[in-house]
C-alpha positions in Angstrom: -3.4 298.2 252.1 -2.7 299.2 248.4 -4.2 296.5 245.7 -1.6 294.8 243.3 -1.6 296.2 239.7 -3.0 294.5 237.0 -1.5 293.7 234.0 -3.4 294.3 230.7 -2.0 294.3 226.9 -4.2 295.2 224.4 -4.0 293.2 221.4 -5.0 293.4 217.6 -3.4 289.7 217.2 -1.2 291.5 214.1 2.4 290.6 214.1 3.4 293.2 217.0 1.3 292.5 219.5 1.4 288.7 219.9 5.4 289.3 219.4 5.0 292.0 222.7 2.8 289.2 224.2 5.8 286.4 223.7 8.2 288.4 225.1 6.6 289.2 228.1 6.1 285.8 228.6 9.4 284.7 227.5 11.0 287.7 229.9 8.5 287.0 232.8 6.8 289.9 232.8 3.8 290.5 234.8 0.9 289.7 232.0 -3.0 289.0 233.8 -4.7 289.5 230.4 -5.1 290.1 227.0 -8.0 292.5 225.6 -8.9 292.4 222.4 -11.9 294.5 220.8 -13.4 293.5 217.3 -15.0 296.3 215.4 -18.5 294.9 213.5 -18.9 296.1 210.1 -22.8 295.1 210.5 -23.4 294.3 214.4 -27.1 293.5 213.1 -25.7 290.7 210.9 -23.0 289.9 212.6 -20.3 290.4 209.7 -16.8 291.7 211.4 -14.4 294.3 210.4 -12.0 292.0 210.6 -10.8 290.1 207.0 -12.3 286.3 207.3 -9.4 284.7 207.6 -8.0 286.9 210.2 -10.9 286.8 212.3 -11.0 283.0 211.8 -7.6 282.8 213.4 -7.9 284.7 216.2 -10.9 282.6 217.5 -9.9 279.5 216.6 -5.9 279.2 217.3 -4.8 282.5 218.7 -6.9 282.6 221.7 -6.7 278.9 222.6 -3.6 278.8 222.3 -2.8 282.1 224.4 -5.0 280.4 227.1 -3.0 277.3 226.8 -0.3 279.5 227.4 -2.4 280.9 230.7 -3.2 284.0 229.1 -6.7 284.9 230.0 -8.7 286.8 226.6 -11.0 289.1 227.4 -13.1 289.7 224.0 -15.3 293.0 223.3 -17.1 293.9 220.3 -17.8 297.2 219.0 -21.5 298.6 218.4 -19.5 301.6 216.7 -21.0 300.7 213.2 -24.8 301.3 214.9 -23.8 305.4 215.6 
């Protein structure tokens, strides 16, 4: 018995990938999840690469608003700034 796909976009939350996100949705496409991965400027101090205010949004309206959607967020940070 062969498993089903799943469905993955990887997402920055700039302007293309929440519009490739909509229209899958809008065009019913087969979407299980969204991964985004935030690079840390200082992991130790917990400052992201991200601009403030970008950062800001993601957390607190893009992703709720994505799961209100349905759209399960899977979140990762990056220890790159530790090599």
């Amino acid at each position: 018995m062969m498993s089903q796909p799943t469905y993955i976009a990887s997402c920055s939350f700039g302007k293309d990938s929440i519009a490739t996100i909509l229209l899958a949705l809008e065009h019913d496409e087969p979407l299980d999840r969204v991964v985004f991965s935030e690079v840390m400027f200082d992991h130790a101090r917990n400052i992201s690469g991200e601009i403030p205010e970008h950062i800001g949004w993601i957390y607190d309206t893009a992703i709720p608003k994505l799961h209100d959607m349905g759209i399960h967020c899977l979140l990762y940070t990056s220890d790159a700034a530790d090599d």
